[in-house]
Every structure is written in C-alpha cells, then in structure tokens.
C-alpha positions in Angstrom: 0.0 0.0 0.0 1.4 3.6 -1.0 1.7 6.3 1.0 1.1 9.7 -0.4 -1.2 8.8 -3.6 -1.3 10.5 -6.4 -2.5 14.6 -7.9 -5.9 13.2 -8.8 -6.2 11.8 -5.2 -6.6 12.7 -1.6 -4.1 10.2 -0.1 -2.3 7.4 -0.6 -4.0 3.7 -0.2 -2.2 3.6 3.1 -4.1 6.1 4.5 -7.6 4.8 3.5 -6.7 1.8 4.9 -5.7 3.3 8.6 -9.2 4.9 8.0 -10.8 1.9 7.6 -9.1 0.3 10.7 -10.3 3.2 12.5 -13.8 2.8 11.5 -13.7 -0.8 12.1 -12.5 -0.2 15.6 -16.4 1.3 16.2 -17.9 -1.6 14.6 -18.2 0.0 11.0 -18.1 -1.9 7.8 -15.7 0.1 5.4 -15.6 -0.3 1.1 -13.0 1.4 -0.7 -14.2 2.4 -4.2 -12.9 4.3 -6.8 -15.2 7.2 -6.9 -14.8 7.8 -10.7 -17.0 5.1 -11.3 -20.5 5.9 -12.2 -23.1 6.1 -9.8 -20.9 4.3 -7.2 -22.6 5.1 -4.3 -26.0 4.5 -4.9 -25.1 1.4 -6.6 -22.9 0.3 -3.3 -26.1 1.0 -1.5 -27.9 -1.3 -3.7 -25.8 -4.2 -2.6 -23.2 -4.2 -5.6 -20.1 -5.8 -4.7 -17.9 -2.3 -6.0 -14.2 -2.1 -4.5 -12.7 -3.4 -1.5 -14.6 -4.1 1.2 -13.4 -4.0 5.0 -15.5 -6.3 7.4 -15.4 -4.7 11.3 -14.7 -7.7 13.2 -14.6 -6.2 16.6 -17.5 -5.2 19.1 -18.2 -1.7 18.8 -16.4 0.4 21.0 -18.6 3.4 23.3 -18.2 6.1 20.7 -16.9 8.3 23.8 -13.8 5.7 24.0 -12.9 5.4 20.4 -12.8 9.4 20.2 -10.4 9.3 23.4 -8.4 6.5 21.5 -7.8 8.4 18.4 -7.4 11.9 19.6 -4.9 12.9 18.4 -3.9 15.9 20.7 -3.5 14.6 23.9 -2.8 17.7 26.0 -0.2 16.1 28.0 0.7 13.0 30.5 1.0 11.1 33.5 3.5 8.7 34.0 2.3 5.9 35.8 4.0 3.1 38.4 3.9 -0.5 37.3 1.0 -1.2 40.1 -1.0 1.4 38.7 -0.5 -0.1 35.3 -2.0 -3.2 36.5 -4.9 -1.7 38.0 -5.8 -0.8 34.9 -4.8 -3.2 32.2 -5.9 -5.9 34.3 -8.1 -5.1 36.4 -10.4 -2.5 34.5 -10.0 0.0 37.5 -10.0 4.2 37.4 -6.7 5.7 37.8 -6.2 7.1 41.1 -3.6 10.0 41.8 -1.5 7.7 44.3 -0.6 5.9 41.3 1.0 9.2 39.3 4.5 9.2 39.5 4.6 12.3 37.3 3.0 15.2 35.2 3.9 16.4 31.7 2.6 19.3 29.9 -0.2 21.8 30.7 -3.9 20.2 30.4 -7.6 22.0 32.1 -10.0 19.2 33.7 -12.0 17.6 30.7 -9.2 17.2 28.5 -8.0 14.3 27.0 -4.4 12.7 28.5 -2.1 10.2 28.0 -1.1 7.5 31.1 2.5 6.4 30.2 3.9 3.6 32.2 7.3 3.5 34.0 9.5 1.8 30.4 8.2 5.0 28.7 5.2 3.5 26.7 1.4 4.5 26.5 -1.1 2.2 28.3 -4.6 4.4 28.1 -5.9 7.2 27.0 -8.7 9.2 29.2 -10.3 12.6 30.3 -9.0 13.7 33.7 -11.4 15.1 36.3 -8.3 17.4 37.2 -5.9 20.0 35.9 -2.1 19.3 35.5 -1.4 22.3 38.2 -4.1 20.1 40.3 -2.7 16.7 39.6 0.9 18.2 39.8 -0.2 18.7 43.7 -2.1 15.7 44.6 -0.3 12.8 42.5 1.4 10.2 44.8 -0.9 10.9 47.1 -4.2 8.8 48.3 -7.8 10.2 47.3 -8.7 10.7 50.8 -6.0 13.9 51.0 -7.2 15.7 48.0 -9.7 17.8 49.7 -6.9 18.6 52.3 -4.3 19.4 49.6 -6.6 20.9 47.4 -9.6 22.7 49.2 -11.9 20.5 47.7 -12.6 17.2 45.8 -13.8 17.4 42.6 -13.8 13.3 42.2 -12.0 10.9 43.9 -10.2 9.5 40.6 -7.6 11.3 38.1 -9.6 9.5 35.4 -12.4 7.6 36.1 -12.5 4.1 34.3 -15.7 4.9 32.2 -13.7 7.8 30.6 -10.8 5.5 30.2 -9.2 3.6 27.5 -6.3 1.3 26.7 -4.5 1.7 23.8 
C-alpha cells in the first residue's frame, strides 16, 4: 500500500486503509471504491459488490472511548507506576492519583491525557477530572487527602475508568 497517492487523489491507499481500521474499531463496515465510477454510491447502497470491502470484526467500542483512542492531541501526560498499570490493564479499575508518578505538559479538567507507564510506553488514553497544576499537587498521594491538599474534591479519581481507555 502507498503512501502519499497521487495529484488526482486525496491520499495514498495507506491512508484509507488506517481509515478503515479506524472505522472498524467502532464496529463499522468500510468499502473502498474508486469514486470515478459511475453512480458508485448509490449502486454500493444497492448491494453491488464495488471495490474493496473491509468487514469490522470487533464489538463496537462506546463512541466516547474510540474518540479518546484516536485523539490525536493529547494535551499532556501522566507517568504511571507498574501497580497502577496493572490496576488498569488488568483489572479494568480508574486511575487514582497515588498511582502518578509524574506530570507532563499543561492540560484544564475535561481534557484528553495520555497515562505512560514507567518503560516509557502509552497504556490508556482518558479525560482527567483534574488540571495538571491540580494533579501536579495531589499525584502520589491517596484520594482521601485531596480535599486537604486541594480545598476541595472534585472526584476521587484522576480519570475515572468509564472515561478510560487502553491503547
């Protein structure tokens, strides 16, 4: 598969292809047809076998979680310890701030984040119920001393595991 396509094209088959894997990560069916063809889509519509077609073979991820997993702007990071890792890769739990080992870039509450273990790789993806001046203050610390450190508790997780995805 190419990369960068052609004058007459918008990309490369390479990137219709990563396209269609992200589509078939929410459960979507993909066909890639040549849209010089007469009457392409209505006739795909009508059931014509026209191009290739891509067949989602995965469950349908919440729509909420596949935008986290492909946002691409991650506003910036929190490095994670290897227990925390396995709270959530294992055990499907929220990330808590006792199990931040560090903060990275400048992010509000709401924004998406990355959680990077301790070798340096990505593990999830979520929207964190605090700011990075916030979570630069409470991490390594136990939920019951945010409201101390803090003034007030917003949540008792950095990112609750319904706003939470692995990646």
């Amino acid at each position: 598969a190419g990369g960068a396509g052609s004058s007459l094209g918008r990309g490369g088959m390479l990137t219709k292809i990563l396209a269609a894997k992200r589509a078939a990560h929410s459960g979507a069916n993909t066909v890639i047809a040549s849209g010089r063809e007469a009457d392409v889509l209505v006739r795909l519509a009508g059931g014509e076998a026209i191009g290739t077609q891509l067949i989602a073979r995965t469950a349908r991820m919440a729509a909420r979680k596949q935008w986290m997993a492909d946002h691409l702007q991650v506003r910036g990071h929190v490095v994670i310890d290897a227990g925390a890792v396995e709270k959530l890769t294992a055990g499907g739990k929220s990330l808590l701030p006792i199990g931040v080992t560090d903060v990275q870039g400048a992010f509000a509450r709401g924004e998406v984040i990355a959680c990077v273990g301790p070798d340096g790789r990505e593990v999830a993806r979520g929207l964190t119920n605090y700011s990075s001046a916030e979570t630069k203050l409470i991490h390594r610390k136990p939920s019951a001393e945010i409201e101390t450190v803090l003034g007030y508790m917003l949540e008792p997780e950095l990112i609750h595991r319904d706003n939470l995805v692995l990646v």
